[in-house]
MIDREN-918805 format. One line per field, with one value per residue (C-alpha): residue in three letters; x, y, z. Coordinates in pm, whole numbers. Layout:
# residues N
residuo: c(ALA | ...)
xx: c(X | ...)
yy: c(Y | ...)
zz: c(Z | ...)
# end
This chain:
# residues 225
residuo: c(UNK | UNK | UNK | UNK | UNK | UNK | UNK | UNK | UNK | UNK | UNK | UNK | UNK | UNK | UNK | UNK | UNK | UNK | UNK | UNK | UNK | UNK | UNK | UNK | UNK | UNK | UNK | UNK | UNK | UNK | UNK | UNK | UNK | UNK | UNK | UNK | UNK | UNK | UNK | UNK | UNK | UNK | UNK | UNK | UNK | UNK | UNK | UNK | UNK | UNK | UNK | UNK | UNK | UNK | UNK | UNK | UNK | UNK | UNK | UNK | UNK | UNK | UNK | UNK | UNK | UNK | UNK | UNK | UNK | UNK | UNK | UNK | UNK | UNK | UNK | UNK | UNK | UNK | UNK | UNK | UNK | UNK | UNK | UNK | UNK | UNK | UNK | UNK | UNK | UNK | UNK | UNK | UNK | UNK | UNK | UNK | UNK | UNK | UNK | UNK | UNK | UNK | UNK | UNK | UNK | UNK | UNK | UNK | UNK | UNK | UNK | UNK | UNK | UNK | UNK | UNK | UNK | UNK | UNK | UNK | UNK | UNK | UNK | UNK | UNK | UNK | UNK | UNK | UNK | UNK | UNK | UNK | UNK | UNK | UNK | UNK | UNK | UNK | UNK | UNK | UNK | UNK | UNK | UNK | UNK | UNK | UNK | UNK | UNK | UNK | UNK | UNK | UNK | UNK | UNK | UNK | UNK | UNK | UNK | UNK | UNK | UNK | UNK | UNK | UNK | UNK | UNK | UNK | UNK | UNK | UNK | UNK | UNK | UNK | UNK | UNK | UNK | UNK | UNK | UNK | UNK | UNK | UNK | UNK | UNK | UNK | UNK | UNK | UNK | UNK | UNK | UNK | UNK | UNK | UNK | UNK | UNK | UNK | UNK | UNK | UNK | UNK | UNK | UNK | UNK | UNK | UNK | UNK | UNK | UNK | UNK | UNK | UNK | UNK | UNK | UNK | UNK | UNK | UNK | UNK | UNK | UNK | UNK | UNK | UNK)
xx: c(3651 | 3668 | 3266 | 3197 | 3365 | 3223 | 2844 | 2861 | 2976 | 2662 | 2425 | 2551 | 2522 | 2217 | 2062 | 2236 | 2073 | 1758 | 1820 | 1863 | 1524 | 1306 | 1492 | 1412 | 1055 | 999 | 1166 | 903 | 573 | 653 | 722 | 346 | 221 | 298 | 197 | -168 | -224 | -58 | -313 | -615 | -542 | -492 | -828 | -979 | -778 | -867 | -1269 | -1170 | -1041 | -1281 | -1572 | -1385 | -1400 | -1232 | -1063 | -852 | -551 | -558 | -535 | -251 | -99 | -198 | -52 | 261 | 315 | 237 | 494 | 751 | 694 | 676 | 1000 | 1216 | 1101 | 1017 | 1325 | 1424 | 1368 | 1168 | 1019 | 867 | 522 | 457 | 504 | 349 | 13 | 84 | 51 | -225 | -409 | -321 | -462 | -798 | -804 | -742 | -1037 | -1297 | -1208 | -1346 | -1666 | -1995 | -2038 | -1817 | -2025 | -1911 | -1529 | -1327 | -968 | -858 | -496 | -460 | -158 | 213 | 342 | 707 | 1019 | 820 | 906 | 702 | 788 | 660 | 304 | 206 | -164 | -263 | -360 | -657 | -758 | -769 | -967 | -1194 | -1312 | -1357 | -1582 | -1709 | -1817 | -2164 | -2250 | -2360 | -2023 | -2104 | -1797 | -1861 | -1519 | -1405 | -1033 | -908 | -507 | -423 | -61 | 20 | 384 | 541 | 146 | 29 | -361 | -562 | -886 | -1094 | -1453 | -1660 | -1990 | -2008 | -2143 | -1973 | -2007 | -1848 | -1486 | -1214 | -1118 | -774 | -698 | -949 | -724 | -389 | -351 | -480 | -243 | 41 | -16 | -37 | 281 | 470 | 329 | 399 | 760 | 874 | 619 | 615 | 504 | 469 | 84 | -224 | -455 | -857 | -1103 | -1442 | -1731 | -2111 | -2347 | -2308 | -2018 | -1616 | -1431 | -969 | -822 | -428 | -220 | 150 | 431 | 644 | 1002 | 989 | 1206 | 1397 | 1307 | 1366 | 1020 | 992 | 817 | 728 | 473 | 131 | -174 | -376 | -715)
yy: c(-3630 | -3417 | -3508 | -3431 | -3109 | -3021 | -3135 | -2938 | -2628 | -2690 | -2724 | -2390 | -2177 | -2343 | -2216 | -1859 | -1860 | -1945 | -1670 | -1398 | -1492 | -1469 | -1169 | -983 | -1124 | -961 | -630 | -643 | -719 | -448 | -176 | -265 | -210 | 176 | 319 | 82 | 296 | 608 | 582 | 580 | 792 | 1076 | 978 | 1010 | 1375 | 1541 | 1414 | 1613 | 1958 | 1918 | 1960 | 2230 | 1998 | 2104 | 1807 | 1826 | 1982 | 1707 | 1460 | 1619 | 1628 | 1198 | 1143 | 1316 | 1096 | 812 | 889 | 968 | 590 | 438 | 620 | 589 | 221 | -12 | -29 | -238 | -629 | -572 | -299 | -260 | -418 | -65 | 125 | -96 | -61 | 341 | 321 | 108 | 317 | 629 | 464 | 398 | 795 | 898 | 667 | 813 | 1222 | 1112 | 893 | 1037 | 761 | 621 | 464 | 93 | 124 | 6 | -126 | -317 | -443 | -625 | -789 | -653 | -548 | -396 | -557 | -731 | -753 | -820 | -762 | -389 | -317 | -677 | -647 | -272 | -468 | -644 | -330 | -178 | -411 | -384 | -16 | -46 | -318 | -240 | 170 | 179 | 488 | 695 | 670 | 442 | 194 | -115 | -240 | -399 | -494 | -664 | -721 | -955 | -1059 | -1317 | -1431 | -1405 | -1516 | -1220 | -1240 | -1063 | -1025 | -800 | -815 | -617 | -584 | -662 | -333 | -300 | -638 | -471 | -634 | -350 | -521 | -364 | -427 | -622 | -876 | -739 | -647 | -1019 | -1234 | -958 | -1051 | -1428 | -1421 | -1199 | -1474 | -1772 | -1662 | -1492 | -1721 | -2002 | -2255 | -1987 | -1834 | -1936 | -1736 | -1813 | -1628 | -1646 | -1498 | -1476 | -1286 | -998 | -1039 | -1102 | -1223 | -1241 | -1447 | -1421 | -1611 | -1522 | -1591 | -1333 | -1276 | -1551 | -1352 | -1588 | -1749 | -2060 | -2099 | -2262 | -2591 | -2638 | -2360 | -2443 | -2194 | -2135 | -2184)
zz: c(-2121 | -2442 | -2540 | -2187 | -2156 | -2523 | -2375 | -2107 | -2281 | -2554 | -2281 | -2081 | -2422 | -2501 | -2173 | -2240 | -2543 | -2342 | -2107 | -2339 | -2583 | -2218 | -2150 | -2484 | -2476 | -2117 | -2195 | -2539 | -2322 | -2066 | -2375 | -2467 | -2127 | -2113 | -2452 | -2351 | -2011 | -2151 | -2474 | -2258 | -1994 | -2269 | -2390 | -2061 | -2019 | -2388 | -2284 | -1904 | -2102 | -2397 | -2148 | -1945 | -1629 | -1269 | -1200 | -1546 | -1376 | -1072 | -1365 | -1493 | -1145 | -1132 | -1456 | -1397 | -1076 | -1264 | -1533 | -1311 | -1171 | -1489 | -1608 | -1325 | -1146 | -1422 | -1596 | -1293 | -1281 | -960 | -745 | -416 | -337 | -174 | -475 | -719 | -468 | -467 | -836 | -824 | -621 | -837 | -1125 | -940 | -805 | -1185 | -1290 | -1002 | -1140 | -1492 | -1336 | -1246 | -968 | -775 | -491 | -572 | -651 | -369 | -340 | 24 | 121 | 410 | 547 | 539 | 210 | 334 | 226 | -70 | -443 | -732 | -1151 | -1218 | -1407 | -1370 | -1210 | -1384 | -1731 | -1500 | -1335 | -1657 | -1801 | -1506 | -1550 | -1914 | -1891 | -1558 | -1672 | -1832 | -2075 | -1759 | -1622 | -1354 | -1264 | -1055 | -940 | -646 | -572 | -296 | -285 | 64 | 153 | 356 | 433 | 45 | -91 | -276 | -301 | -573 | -664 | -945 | -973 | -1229 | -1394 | -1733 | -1890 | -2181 | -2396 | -2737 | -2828 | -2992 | -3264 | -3227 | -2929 | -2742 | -2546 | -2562 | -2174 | -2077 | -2361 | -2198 | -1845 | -1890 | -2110 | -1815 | -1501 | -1739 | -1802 | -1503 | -1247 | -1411 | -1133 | -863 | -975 | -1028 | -1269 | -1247 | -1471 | -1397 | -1658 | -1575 | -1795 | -1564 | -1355 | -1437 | -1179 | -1188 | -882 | -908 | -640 | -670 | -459 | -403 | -410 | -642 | -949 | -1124 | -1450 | -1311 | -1089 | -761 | -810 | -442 | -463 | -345 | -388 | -129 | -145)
# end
């Protein structure tokens, strides 16, 4: 009874222990996500005010709403499907004041997104990636987004042009290794990631389930197809 109460003690620090190394690896891939975004978006704003552009004070106005988001929701574990989208779609708006054309960036949600949770600034780092691969040197952006939720099935899709083929040696690939840690840790067996490359085209297809927070994943989940 002694080795048995002694095992089971091991085994619950064990996956304290656990517990607390995912929770300290999270809380260091979401500090990387903000100074990322907040790096180029000052970029894209000291480019707006060096050449005395009109929409510089709307960015302002973007950013600050942005910030406030990013200040006051993301500390939590989750946040509202809703708001994540709202940010989503500021981010896009903040993109299309700095572009000269804007004809083919588009962003459709479909289905019901109330009541839903998802981990905070987990899809930006693929939209991100999207206009700065997806921009050529004229300032011409082809990105299309589609987000479509069904039941707790989150649907999401990114499609670019491949414009710019020239790697940062920096910090080419540190918003895709982020994301993938975040859905392997925290949705362990409830995504599905697909990345699809052509010569001119990049393709992301994520299928999350939602509401599905805990570390421990839900093994039953099956993608849709």
């Amino acid at each position: 009874l002694k080795f048995a109460e002694n095992w089971f003690e091991l085994e619950a620090r064990n996956k304290e222990i656990e517990n607390e190394r995912l929770t300290s690896e999270l809380r260091f891939l979401k500090a990387q996500v903000n100074p990322h975004f907040l790096f180029n978006t000052l970029n894209n704003l000291y480019y707006l005010a060096f050449t005395n552009s009109p929409n510089t004070t709307e960015v302002i106005a973007k950013l600050s709403q942005m910030m406030r988001y990013m200040l006051y929701e993301t500390d939590n574990k989750t946040v509202l499907l809703e708001k994540e989208i709202d940010y989503i779609k500021n981010y896009i708006e903040l993109q299309k004041l700095r572009l000269n054309n804007i004809e083919n960036i588009y962003i459709n949600v479909h289905g019901d997104t109330k009541n839903k949770l998802i981990e905070p600034m987990l899809l930006i780092s693929f939209i991100e990636n999207a206009f700065k691969y997806g921009t050529d040197y004229k300032g011409t952006a082809y990105v299309k987004i589609k987000i479509t939720i069904e039941g707790n099935i989150l649907d999401f899709r990114v499609e670019n042009k491949i414009e710019n083929n020239k790697k940062d040696p920096v910090n080419s690939g540190i918003g895709l290794s982020n994301i993938k840690n975040r859905l392997n840790l925290l949705y362990a067996n409830a995504h599905e990631l697909n990345l699809t490359a052509t010569d001119t085209m990049y393709t992301v297809h994520l299928i999350l389930q939602l509401d599905q927070i805990q570390l421990q994943a839900n093994p039953a989940f099956i993608p849709t197809s």
